[in-house]
TIVO-2410 file (N, C-alpha, C; in nm, 3 decimals):
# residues 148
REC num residu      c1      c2      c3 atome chaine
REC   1      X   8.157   6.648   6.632     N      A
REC   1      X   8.128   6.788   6.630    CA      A
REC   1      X   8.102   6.834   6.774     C      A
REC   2      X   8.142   6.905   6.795     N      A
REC   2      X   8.143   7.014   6.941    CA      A
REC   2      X   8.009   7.082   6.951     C      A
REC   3      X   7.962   7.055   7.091     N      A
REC   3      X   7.805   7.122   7.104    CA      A
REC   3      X   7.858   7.263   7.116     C      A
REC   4      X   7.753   7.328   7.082     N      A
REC   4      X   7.750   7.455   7.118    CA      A
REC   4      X   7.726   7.536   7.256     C      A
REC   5      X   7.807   7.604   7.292     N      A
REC   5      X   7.831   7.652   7.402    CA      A
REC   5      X   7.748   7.739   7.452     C      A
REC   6      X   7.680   7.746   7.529     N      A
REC   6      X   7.544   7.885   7.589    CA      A
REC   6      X   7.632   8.001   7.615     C      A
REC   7      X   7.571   8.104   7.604     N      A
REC   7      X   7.625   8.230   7.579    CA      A
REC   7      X   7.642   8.260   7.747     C      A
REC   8      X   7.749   8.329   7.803     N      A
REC   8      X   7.738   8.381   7.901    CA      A
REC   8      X   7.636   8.457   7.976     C      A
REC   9      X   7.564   8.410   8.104     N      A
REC   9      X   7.468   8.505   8.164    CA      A
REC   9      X   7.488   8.637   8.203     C      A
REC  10      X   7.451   8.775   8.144     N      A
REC  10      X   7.470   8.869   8.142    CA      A
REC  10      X   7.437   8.910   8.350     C      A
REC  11      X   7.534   8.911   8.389     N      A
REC  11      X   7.461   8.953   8.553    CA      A
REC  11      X   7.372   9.076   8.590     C      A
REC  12      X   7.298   9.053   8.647     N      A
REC  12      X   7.207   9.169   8.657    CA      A
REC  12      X   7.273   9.253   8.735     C      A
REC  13      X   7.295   9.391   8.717     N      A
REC  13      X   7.267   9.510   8.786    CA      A
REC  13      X   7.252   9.528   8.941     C      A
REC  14      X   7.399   9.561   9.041     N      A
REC  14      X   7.325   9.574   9.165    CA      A
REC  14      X   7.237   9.714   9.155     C      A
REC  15      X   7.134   9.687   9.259     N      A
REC  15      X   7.037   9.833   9.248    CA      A
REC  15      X   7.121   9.911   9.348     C      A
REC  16      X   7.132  10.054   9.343     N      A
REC  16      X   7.186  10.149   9.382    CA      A
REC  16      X   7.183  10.118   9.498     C      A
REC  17      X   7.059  10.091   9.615     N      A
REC  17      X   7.111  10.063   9.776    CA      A
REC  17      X   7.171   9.984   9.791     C      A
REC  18      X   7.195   9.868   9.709     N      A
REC  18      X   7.292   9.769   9.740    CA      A
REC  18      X   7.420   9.840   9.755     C      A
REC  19      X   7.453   9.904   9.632     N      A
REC  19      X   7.591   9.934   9.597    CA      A
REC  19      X   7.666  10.066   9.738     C      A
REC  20      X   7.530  10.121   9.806     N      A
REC  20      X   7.550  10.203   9.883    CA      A
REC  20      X   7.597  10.102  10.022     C      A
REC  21      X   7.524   9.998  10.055     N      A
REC  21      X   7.519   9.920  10.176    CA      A
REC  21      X   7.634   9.838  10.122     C      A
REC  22      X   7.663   9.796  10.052     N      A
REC  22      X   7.848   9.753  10.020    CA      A
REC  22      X   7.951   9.841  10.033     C      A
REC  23      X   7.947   9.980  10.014     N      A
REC  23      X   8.030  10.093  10.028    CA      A
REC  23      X   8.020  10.097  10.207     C      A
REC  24      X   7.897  10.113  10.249     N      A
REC  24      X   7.906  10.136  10.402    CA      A
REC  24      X   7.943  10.022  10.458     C      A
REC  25      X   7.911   9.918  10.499     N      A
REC  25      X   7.953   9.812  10.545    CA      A
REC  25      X   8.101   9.774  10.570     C      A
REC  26      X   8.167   9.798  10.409     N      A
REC  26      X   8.292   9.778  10.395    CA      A
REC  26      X   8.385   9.913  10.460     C      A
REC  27      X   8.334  10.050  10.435     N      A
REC  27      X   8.411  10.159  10.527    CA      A
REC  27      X   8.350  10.145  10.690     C      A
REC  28      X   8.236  10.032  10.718     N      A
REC  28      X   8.290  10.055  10.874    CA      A
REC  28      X   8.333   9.938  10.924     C      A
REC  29      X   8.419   9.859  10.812     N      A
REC  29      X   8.534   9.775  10.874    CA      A
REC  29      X   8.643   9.829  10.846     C      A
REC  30      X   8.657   9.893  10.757     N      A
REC  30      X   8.798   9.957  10.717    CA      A
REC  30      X   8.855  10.042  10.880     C      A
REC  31      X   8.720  10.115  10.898     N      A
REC  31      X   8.731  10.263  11.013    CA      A
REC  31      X   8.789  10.184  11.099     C      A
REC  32      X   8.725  10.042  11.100     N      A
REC  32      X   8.710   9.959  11.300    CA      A
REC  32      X   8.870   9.908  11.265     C      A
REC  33      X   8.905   9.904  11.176     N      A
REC  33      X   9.053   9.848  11.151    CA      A
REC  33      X   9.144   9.916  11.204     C      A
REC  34      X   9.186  10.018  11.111     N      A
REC  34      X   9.196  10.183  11.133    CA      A
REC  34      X   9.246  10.224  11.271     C      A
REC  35      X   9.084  10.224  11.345     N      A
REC  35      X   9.086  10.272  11.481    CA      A
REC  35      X   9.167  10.196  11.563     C      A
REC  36      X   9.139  10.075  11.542     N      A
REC  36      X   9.198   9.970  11.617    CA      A
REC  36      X   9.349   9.986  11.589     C      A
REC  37      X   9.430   9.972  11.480     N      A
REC  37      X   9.543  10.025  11.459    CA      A
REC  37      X   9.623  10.154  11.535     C      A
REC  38      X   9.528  10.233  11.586     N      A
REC  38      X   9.548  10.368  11.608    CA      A
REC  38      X   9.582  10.357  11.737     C      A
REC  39      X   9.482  10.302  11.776     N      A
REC  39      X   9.471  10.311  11.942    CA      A
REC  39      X   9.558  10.175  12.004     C      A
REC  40      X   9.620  10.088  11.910     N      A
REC  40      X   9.713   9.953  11.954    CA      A
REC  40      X   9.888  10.045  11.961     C      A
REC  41      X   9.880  10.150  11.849     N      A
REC  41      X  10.015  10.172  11.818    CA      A
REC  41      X  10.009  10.345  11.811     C      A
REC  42      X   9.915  10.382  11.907     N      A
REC  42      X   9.931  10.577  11.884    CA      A
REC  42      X  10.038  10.650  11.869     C      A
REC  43      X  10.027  10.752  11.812     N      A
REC  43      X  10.148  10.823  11.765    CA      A
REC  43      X  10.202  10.888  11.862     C      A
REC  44      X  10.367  10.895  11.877     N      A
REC  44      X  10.404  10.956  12.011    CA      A
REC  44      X  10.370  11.114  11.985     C      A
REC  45      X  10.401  11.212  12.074     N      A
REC  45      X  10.398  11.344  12.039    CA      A
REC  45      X  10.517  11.397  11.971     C      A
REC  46      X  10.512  11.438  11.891     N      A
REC  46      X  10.609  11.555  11.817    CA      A
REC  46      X  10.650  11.462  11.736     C      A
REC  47      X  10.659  11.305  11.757     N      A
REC  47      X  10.684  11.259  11.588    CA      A
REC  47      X  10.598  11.182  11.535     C      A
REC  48      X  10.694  11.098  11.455     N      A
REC  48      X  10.618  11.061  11.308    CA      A
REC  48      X  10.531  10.977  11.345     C      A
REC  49      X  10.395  11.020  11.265     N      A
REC  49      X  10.300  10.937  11.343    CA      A
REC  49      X  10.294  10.808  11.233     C      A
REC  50      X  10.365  10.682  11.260     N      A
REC  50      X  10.423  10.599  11.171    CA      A
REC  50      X  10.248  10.484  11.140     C      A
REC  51      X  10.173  10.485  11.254     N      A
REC  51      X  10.064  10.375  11.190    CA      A
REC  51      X   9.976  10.457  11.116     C      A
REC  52      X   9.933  10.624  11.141     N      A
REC  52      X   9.885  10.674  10.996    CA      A
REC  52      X   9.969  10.631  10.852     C      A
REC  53      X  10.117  10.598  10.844     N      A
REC  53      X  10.181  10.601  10.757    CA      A
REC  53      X  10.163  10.473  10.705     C      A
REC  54      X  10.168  10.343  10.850     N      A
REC  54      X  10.189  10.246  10.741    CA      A
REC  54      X  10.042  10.230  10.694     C      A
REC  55      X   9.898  10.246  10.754     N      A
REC  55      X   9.812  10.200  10.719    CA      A
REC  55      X   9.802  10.297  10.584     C      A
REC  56      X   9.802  10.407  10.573     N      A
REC  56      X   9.777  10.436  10.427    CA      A
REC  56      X   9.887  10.401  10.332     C      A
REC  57      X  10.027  10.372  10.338     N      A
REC  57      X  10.089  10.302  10.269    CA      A
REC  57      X  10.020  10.169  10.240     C      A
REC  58      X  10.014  10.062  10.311     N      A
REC  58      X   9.924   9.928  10.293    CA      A
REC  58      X   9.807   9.923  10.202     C      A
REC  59      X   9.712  10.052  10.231     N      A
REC  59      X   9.643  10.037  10.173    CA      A
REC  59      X   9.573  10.118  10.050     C      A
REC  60      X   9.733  10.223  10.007     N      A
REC  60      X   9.753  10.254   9.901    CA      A
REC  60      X   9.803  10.128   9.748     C      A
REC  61      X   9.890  10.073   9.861     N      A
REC  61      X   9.927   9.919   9.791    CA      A
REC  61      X   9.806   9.817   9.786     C      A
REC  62      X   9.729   9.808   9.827     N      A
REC  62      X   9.663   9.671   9.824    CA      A
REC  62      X   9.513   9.777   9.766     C      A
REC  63      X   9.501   9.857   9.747     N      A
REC  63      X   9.401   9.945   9.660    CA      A
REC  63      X   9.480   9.900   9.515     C      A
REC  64      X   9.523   9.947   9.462     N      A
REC  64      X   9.620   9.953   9.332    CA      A
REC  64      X   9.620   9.803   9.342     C      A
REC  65      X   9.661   9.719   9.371     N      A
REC  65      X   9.665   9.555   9.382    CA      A
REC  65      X   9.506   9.499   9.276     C      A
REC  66      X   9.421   9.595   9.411     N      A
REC  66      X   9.310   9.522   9.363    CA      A
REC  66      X   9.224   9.594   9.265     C      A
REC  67      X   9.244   9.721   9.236     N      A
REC  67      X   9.188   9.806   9.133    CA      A
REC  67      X   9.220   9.745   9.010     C      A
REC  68      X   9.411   9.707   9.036     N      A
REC  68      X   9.458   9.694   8.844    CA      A
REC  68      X   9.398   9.539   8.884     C      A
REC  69      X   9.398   9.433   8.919     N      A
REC  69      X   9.314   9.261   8.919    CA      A
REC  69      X   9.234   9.294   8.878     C      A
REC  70      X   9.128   9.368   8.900     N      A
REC  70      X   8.971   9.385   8.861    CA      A
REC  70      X   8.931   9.470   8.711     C      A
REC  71      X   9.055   9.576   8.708     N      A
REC  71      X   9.051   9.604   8.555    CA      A
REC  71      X   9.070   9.496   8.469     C      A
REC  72      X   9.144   9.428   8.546     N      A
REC  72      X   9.221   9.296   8.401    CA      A
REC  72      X   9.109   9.170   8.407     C      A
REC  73      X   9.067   9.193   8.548     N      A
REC  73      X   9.004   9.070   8.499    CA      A
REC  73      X   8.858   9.061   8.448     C      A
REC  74      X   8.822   9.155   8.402     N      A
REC  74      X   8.713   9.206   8.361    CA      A
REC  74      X   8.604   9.258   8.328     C      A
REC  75      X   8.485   9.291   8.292     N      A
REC  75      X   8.390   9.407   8.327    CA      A
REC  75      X   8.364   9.440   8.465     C      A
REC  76      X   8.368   9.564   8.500     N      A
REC  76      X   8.303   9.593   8.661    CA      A
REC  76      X   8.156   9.549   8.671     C      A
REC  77      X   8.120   9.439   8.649     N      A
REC  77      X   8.006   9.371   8.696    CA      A
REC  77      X   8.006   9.238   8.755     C      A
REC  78      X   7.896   9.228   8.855     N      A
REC  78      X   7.894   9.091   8.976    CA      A
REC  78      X   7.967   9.094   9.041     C      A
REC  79      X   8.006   8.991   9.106     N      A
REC  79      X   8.133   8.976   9.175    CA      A
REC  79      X   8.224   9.102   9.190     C      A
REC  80      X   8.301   9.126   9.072     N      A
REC  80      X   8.403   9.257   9.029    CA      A
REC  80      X   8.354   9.362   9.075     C      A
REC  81      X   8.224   9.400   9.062     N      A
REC  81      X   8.207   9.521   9.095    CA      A
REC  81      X   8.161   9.571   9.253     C      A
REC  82      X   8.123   9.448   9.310     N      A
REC  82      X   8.105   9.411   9.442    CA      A
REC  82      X   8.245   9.386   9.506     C      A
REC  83      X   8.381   9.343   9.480     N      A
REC  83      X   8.491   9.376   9.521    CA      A
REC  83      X   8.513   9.488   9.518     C      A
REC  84      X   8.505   9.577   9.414     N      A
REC  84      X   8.558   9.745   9.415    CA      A
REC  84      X   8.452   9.784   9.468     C      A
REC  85      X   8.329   9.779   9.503     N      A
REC  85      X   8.289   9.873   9.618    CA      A
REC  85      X   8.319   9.870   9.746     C      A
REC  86      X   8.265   9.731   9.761     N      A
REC  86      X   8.321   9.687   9.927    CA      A
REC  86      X   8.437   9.713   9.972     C      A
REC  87      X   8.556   9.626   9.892     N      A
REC  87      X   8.685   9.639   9.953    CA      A
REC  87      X   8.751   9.744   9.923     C      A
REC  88      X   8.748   9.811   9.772     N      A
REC  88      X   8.801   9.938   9.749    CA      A
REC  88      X   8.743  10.051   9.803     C      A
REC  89      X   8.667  10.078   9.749     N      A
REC  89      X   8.608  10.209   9.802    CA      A
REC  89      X   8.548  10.162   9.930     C      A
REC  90      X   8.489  10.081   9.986     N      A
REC  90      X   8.442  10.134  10.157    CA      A
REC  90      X   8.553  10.089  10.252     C      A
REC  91      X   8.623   9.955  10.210     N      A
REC  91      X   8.692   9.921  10.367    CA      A
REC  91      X   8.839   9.999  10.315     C      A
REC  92      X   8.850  10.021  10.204     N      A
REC  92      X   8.996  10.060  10.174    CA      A
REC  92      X   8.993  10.204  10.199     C      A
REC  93      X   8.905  10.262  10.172     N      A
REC  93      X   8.845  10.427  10.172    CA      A
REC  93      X   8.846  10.433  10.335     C      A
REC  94      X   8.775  10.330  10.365     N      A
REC  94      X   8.742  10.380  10.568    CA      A
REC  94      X   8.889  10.346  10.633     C      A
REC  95      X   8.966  10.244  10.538     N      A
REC  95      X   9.098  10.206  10.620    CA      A
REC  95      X   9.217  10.305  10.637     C      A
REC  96      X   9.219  10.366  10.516     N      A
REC  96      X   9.329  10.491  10.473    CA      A
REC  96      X   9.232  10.620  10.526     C      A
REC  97      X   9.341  10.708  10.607     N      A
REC  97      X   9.281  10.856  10.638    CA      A
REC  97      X   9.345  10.944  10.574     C      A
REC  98      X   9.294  11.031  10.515     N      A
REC  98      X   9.372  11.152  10.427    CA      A
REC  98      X   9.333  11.251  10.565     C      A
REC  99      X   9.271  11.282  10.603     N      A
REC  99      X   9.179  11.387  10.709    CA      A
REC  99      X   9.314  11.355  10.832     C      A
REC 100      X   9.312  11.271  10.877     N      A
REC 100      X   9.411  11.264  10.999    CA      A
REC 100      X   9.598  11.254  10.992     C      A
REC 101      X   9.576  11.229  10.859     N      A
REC 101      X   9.697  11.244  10.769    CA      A
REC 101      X   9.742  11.418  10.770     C      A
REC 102      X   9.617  11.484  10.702     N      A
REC 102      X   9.619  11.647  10.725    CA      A
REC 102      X   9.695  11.683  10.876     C      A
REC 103      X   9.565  11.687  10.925     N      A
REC 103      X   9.594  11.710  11.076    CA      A
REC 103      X   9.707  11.722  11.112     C      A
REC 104      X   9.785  11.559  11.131     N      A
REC 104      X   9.879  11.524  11.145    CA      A
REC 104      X   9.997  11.556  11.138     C      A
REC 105      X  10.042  11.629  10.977     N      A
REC 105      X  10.074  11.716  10.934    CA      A
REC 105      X  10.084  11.850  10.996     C      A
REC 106      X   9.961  11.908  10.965     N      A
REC 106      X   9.926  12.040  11.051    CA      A
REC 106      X   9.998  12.081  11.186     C      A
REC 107      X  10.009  11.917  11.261     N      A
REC 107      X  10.020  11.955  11.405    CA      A
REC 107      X  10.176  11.942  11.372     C      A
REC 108      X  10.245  11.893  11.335     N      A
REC 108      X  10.422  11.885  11.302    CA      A
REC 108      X  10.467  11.991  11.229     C      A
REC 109      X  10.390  12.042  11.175     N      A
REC 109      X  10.471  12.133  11.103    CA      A
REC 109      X  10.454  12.284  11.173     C      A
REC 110      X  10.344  12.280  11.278     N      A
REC 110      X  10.319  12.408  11.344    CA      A
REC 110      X  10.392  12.432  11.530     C      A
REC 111      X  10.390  12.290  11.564     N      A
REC 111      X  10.468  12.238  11.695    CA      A
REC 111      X  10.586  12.254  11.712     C      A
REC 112      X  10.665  12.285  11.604     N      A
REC 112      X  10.772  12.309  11.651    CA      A
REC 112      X  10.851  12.163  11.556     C      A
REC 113      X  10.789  12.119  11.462     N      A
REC 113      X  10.875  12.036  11.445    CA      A
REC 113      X  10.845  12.017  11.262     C      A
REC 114      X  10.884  12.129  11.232     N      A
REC 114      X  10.860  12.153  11.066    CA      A
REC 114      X  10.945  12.041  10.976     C      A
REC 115      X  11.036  12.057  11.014     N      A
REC 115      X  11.140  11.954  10.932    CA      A
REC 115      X  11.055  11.789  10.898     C      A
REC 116      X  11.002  11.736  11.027     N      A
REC 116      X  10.955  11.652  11.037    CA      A
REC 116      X  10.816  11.636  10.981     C      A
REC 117      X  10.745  11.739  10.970     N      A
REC 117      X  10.600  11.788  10.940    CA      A
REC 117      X  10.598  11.775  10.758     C      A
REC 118      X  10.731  11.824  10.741     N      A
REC 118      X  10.741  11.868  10.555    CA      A
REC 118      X  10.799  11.686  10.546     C      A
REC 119      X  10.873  11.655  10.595     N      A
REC 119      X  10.943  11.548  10.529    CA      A
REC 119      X  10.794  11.409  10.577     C      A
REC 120      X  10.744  11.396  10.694     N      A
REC 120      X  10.603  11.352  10.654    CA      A
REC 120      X  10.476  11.389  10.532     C      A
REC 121      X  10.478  11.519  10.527     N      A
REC 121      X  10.361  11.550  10.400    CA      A
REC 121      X  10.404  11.500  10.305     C      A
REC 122      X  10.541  11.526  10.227     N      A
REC 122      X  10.540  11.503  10.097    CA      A
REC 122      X  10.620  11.390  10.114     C      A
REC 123      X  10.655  11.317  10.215     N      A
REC 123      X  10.723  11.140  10.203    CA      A
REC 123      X  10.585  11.040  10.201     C      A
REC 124      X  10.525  11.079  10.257     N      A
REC 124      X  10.371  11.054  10.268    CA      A
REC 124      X  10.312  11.031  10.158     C      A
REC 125      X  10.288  11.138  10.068     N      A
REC 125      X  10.234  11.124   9.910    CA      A
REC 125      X  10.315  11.087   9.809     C      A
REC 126      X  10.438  11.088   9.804     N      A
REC 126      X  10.547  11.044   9.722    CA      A
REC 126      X  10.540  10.879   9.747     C      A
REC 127      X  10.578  10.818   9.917     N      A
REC 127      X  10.555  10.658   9.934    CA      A
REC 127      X  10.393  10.649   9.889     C      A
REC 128      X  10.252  10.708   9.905     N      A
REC 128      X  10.200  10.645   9.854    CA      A
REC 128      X  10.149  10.592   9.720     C      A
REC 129      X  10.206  10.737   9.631     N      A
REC 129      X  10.183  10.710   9.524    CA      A
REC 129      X  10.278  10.586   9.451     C      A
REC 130      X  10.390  10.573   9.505     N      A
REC 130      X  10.511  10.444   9.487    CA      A
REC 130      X  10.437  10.307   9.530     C      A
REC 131      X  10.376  10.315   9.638     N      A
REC 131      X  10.291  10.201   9.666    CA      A
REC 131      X  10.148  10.179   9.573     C      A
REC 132      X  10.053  10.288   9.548     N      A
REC 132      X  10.015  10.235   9.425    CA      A
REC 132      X  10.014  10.197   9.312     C      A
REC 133      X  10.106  10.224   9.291     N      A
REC 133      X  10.199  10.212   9.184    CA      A
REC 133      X  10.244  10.031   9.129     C      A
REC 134      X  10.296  10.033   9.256     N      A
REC 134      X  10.347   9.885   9.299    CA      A
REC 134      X  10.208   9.810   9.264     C      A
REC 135      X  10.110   9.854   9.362     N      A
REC 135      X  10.059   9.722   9.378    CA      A
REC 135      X   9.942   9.747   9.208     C      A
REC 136      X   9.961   9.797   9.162     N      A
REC 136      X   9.906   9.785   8.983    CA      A
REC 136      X   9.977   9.731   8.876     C      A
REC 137      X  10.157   9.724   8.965     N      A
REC 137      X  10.231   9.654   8.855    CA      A
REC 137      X  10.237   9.539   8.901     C      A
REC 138      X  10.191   9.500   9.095     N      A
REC 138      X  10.199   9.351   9.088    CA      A
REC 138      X  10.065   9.277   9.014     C      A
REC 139      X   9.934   9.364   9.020     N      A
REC 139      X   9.789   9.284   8.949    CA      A
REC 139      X   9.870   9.309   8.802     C      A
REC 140      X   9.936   9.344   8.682     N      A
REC 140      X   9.966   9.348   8.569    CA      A
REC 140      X  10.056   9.196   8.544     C      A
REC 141      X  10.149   9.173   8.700     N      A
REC 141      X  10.230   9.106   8.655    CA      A
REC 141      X  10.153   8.959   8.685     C      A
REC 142      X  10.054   8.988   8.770     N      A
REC 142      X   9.974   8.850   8.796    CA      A
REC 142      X   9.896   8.780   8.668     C      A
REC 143      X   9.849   8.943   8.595     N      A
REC 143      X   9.811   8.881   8.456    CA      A
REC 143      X   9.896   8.895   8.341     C      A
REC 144      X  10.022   8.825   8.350     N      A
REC 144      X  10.091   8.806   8.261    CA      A
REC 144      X  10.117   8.932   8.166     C      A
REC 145      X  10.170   9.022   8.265     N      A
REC 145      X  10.243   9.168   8.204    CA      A
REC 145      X  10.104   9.288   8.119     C      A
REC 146      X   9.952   9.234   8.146     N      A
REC 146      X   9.889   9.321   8.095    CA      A
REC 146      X   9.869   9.472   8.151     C      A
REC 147      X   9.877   9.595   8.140     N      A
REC 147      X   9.852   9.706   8.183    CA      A
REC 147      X   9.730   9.751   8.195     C      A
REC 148      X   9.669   9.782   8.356     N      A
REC 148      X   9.566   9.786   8.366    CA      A
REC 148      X   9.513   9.926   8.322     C      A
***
């Protein structure tokens, strides 16, 4: 006969400053990433400012990656829920800029270089939503085709 198995330890509850000092921590590595990206590969003038693009592409994809893993793999508590604050919401949140993305925008489409300004805004939100996309059907396909 098979012993009986102890019930899983229910994990306790991070307390709210935790969950705040995991959100910050993780957006000011995302930012220092970011910045560092920015200032290795700055955008020329009048075009496409391509490392705003790839970093929020990247990390439109690897958000969605790790959002749909953590839906599938189960309750947002312990561990799980300490991945989606930290890495999702603070370093992934501080890594991707929507604000300089704007701007960015703003300044191409008013400079004299509209064509380029429109086909960045909405290639911009069209690739990222394709990249989150992606990376929720690669965590689905990691768990054996489940939909997160």
């Amino acid at each position: 006969m098979a012993e009986p198995t102890a019930p899983a330890a229910t994990p306790r509850p991070m307390p709210r400053w935790a969950e705040l000092v995991t959100v910050g921590v993780g957006g000011a590595l995302g930012t220092l990433v970011r910045a560092a990206a920015s200032h290795a590969w700055p955008a020329p003038s009048g075009g496409l400012p391509t490392t705003t693009l790839a970093v929020n592409l990247v990390g439109a994809l690897l958000l969605g990656l790790l959002l749909g893993h953590l839906a599938l793999a189960g309750p947002d508590a312990g561990v799980r829920k300490v991945a989606r604050l930290g890495v999702g919401t603070g370093f992934m949140g501080g890594l991707t800029t929507y604000s300089t993305f704007m701007v960015e925008s703003e300044r191409l489409l008013t400079d004299g270089h509209a064509a380029l300004g429109l086909a960045y805004l909405l290639g911009s939100l069209l690739a990222g939503l394709l990249a989150a996309t992606a990376g929720l059907a690669l965590a689905a396909r990691a768990h054996g085709g489940e939909r997160a």
